[in-house]
C-alpha positions in Angstrom: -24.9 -9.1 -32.9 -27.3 -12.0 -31.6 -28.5 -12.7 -35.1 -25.5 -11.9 -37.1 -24.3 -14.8 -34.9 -27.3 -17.0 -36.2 -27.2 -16.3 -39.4 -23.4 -16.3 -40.1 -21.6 -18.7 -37.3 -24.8 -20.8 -36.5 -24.2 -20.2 -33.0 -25.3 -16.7 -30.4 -21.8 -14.8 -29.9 -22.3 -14.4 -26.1 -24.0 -15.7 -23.1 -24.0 -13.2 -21.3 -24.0 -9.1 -21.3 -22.2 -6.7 -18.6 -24.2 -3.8 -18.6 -22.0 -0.7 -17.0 -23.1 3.1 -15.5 -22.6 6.0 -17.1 -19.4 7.9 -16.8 -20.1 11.5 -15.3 -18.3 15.0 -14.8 -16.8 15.2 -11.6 -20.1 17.1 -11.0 -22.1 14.4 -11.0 -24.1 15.4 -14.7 -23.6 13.7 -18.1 -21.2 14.8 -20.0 -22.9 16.9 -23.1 -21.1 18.8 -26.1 -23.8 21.7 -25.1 -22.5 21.7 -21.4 -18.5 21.8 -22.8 -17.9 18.8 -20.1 -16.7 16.0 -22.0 -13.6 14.7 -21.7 -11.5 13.8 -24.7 -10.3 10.1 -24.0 -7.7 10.7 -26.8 -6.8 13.8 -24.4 -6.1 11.8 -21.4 -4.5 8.8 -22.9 -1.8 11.5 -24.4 -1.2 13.0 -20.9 -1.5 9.8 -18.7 -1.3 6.6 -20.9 -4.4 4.4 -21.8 -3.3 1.8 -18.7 -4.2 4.4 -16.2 -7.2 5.6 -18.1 -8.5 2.1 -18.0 -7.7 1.3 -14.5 -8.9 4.9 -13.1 -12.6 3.9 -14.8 -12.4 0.4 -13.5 -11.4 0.7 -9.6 -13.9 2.7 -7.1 -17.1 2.1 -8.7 -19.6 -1.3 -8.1 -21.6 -2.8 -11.1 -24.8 -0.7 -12.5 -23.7 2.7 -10.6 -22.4 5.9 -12.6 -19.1 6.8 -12.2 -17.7 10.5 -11.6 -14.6 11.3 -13.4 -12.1 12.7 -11.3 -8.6 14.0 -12.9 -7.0 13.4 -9.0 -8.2 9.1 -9.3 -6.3 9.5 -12.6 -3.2 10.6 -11.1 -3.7 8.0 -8.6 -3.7 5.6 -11.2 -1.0 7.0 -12.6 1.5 6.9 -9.5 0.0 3.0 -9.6 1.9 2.7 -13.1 4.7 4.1 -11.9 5.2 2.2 -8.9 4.7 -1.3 -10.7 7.0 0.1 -13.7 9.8 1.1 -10.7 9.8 -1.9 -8.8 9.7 -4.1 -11.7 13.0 -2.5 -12.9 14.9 -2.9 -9.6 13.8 -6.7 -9.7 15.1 -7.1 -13.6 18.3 -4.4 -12.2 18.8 -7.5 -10.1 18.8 -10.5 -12.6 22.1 -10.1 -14.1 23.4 -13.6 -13.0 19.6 -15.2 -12.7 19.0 -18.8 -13.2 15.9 -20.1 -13.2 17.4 -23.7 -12.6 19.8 -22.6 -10.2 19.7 -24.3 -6.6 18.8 -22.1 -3.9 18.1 -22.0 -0.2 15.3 -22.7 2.0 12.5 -20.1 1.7 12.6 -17.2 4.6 9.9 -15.8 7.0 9.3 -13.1 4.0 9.6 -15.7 0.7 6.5 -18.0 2.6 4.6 -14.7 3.1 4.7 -12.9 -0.2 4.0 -16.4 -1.4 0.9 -17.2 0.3 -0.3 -13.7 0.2 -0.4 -14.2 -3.8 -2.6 -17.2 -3.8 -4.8 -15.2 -2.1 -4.7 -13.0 -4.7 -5.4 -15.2 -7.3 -8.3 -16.7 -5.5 -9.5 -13.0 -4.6 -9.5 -11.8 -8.2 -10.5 -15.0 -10.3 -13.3 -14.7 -7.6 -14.2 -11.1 -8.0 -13.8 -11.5 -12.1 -16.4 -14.7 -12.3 -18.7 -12.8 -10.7 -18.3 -9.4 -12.7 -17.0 -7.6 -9.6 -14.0 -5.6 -11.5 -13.7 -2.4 -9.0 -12.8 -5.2 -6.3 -10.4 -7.8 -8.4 -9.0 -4.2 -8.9 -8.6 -3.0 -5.7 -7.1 -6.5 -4.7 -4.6 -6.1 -6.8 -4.2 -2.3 -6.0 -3.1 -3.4 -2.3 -1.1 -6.5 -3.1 1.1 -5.0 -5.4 1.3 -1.1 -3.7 1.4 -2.2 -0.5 2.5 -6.2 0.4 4.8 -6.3 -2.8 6.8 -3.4 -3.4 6.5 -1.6 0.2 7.1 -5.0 2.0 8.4 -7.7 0.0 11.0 -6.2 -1.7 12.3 -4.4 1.1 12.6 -7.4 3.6 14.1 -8.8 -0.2 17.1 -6.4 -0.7 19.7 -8.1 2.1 19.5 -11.1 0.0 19.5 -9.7 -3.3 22.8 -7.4 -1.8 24.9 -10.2 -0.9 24.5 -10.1 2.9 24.0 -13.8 3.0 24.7 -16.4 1.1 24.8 -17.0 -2.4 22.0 -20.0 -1.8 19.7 -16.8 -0.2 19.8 -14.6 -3.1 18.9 -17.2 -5.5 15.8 -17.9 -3.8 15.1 -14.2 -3.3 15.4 -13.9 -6.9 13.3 -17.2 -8.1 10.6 -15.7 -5.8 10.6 -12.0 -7.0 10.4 -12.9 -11.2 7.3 -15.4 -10.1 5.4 -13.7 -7.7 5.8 -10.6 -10.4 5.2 -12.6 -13.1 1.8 -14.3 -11.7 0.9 -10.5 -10.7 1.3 -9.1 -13.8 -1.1 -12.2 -15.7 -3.1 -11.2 -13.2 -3.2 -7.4 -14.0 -3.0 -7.8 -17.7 -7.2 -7.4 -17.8 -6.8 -3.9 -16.4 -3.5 -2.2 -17.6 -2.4 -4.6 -20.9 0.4 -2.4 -22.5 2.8 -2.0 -19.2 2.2 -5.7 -18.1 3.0 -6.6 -21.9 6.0 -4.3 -21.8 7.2 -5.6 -18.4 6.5 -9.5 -18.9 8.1 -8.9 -22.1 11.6 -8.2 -20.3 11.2 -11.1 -17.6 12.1 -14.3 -17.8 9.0 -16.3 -19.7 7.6 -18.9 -21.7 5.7 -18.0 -24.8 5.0 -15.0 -26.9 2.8 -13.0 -25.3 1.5 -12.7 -21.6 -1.8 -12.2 -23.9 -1.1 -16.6 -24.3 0.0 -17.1 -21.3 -2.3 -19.2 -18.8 -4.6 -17.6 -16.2 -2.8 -18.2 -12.4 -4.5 -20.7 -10.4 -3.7 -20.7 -6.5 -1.8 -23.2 -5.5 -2.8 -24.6 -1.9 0.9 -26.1 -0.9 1.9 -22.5 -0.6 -0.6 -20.9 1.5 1.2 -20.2 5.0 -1.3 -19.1 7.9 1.6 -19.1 9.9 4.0 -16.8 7.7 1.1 -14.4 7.1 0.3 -14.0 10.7 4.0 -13.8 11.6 4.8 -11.1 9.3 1.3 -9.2 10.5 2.9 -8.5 13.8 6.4 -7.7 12.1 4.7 -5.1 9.8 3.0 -3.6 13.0 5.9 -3.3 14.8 7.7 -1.7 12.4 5.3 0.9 11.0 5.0 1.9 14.8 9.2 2.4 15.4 8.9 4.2 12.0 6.4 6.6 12.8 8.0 7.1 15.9 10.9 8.2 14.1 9.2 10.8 12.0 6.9 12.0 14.9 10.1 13.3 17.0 12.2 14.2 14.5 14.8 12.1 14.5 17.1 11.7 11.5 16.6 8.9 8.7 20.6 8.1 9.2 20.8 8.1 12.7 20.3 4.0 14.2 17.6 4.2 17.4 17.7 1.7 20.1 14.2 -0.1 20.2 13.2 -2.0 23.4 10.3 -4.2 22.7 8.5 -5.6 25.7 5.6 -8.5 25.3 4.3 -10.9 28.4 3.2 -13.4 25.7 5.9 -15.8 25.1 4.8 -16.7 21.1 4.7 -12.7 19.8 8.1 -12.6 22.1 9.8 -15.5 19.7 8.4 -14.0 17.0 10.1 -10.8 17.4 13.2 -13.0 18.5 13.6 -15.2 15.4 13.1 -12.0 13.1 15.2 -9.0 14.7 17.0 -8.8 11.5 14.1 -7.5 9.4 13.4 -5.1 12.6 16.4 -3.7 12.8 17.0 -3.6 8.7 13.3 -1.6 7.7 13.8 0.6 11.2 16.8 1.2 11.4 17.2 0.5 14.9 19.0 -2.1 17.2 16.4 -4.1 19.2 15.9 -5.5 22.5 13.4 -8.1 22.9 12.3 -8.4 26.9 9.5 -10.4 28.9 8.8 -7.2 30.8 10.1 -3.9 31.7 10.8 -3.1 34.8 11.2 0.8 34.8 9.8 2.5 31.3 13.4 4.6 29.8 13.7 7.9 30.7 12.6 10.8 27.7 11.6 7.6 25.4 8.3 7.6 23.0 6.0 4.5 23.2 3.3 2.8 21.3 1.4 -0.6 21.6 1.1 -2.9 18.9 -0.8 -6.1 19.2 1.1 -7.9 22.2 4.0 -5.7 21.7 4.9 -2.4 23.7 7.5 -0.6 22.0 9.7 1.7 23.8 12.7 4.3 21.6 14.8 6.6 23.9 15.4 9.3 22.4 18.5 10.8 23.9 21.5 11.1 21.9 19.1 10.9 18.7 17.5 14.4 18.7 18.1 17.9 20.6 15.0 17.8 23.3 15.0 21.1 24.0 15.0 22.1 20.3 12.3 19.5 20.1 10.2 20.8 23.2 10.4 24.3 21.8 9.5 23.3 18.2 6.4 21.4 19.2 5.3 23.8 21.4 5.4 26.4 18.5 3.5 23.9 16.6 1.0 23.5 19.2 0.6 26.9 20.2 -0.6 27.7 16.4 -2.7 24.9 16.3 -4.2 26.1 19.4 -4.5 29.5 17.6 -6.4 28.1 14.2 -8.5 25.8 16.7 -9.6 29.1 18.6 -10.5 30.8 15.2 -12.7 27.7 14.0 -14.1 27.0 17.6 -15.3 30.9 17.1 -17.0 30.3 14.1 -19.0 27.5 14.9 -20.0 29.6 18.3 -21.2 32.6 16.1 -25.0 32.4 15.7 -24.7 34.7 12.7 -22.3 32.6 11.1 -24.3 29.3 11.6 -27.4 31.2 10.4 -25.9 32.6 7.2 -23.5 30.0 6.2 -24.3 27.3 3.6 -24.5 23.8 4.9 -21.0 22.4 3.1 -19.6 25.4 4.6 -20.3 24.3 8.2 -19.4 21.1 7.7 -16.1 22.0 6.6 -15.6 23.8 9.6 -16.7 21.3 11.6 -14.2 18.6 9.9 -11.5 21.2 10.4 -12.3 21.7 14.0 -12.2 17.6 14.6 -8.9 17.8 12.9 -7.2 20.1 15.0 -8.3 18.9 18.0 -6.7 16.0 16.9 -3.4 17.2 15.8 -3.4 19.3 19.4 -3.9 16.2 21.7 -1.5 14.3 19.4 1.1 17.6 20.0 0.1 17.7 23.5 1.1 13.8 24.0 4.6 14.3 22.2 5.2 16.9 25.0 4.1 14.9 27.6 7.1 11.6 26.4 9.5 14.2 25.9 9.1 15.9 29.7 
């Protein structure tokens, strides 16, 4: 290729090679016709799509090391398609009256985050891509779009898109969504170009092909310290009511009452200013207090970062079927505990068993330890 170069163009093609590992079986050995364990790219394209194929080799694996192919990454990658694919079509299901020119409102709490979080992204992946990091500018954009994106932003998105405010509001939330996804997709385009063709393809855009379109640059006016911090303690706070919920049981429909208690008086305006996006992604009404003077009778807790969050949880479930279900629950974790704990106490098991043997026993005894003393606190809020 160097001299073909030469001799043709008068010029070397390249400046510089990327030199990659080997892709192994998912037992670690190259993959041979005489071993029968090579796998059919053709094969997997047909069953998962070249996009996933593609991003499965790229993400997980640094520079110069071999790779094992796993068929479970590749349905991780998969889901990833399917997630982007979903939540790009509720944001288009939501562009019937868009207009980019259209005047809207002030950017929210949530608008200044998802911003700001995507110039980090930009600078994260250009970063990781200069430098022939791909597993990493992947994995960036793995979290951004999984996680901040489609878990977060378009949930703390929907009252706005739904009319719940004004007219000015969802404008804004709608200007927002198309560039943030947009920018992602340009970004993503490297990894997974046929569904960020597809998708681009069906946004509003300038040009023919996202394959022309101009490599994101960050853009410093919209980084926002102060928005990404803010939402941090939101997120906590409501991951912690959430789990709560699903811990005890109680029913998605039914609305919880949430007192949240915090001595500092900038976490406490925090949670003041945003109760809407609170009570919206927990389903719950909210209390915001200095301090508590008496914790609620038959409520579950947790502590966030400056936050103590109390749920009562009568009226929302049955505590005695509760009591008696997780004491069933405990008393057969107790029971698979005893069995394990046996094992690892049997000389002629420890002297007989291979070595991955043990240590799955000893993971599984560290696991339901766990899952006793997490029963055995449940118990404990509920009496």
């Amino acid at each position: 290729m160097i001299f073909s170069g030469l001799r043709f163009m008068n010029q070397e093609p390249f400046k510089e090679v990327f030199i990659h590992g080997l892709v192994l079986d998912s037992l670690g050995r190259k993959m041979s016709k005489s071993l029968g364990n090579g796998v059919d790219p053709l094969d997997v394209i047909e069953s998962h799509g070249a996009d996933s194929l593609r991003f499965m080799l790229i993400t997980g694996n640094t520079p110069g090391n071999d790779l094992r192919f796993h068929f479970e990454r590749l349905d991780g990658a998969r889901n990833f398609a399917n997630k982007l694919w979903n939540a790009s079509r509720f944001v288009m299901m939501n562009l019937g009256d868009y207009n980019p020119a259209a005047q809207g409102g002030p950017y929210s709490l949530a608008d200044r985050w998802i911003l700001s979080r995507l110039q980090g992204a930009v600078s994260q992946v250009t970063d990781y891509l200069e430098r022939y990091e791909l597993g990493e500018a992947a994995r960036v954009l793995y979290e951004f779009i999984w996680s901040e994106f489609c878990d977060w932003y378009i949930e703390l998105a929907k009252p706005r898109l739904f009319g719940k405010t004004t007219p000015e509001d969802r404008v804004t939330a709608q200007q927002v969504l198309v560039q943030v996804l947009r920018k992602t997709l340009e970004l993503l385009h490297p990894f997974m170009p046929f569904i960020t063709e597809e998708i681009w393809q069906k946004l509003p855009h300038r040009g023919a092909s996202i394959m022309l379109a101009s490599w994101p640059t960050a853009e410093e006016s919209l980084k926002d310290e102060v928005a990404e911090s803010e939402v941090a303690v939101l997120i906590e706070v409501i991951t912690a009511i959430r789990r709560i919920r699903g811990e005890m049981n109680v029913p998605p429909g039914k609305k919880a009452e949430t007192i949240l208690v915090s001595g500092d008086a900038g976490f406490r305006g925090i949670l003041e200013r945003n109760t809407a996006y609170v009570q919206g992604l927990a389903n719950t009404e909210v209390k915001v207090l200095a301090e508590l003077q008496q914790k609620p009778d038959q409520s579950a807790s947790a502590v966030t970062r400056g936050v103590e969050i109390f749920v009562p949880l009568k009226g929302l479930i049955d505590l005695d079927k509760e009591i008696a279900r997780l004491n069933k629950e405990l008393k057969a974790v107790q029971t698979d505990l005893a069995r394990v704990q046996g094992k690892l106490n049997n000389q002629g098991f420890l002297a007989k068993a291979p070595a991955d043997v043990i240590e799955k026993e000893k993971t599984k005894e560290e696991e339901l330890s766990m899952k006793a003393n997490a029963l055995k606190d449940r118990l404990a809020m509920l009496s």
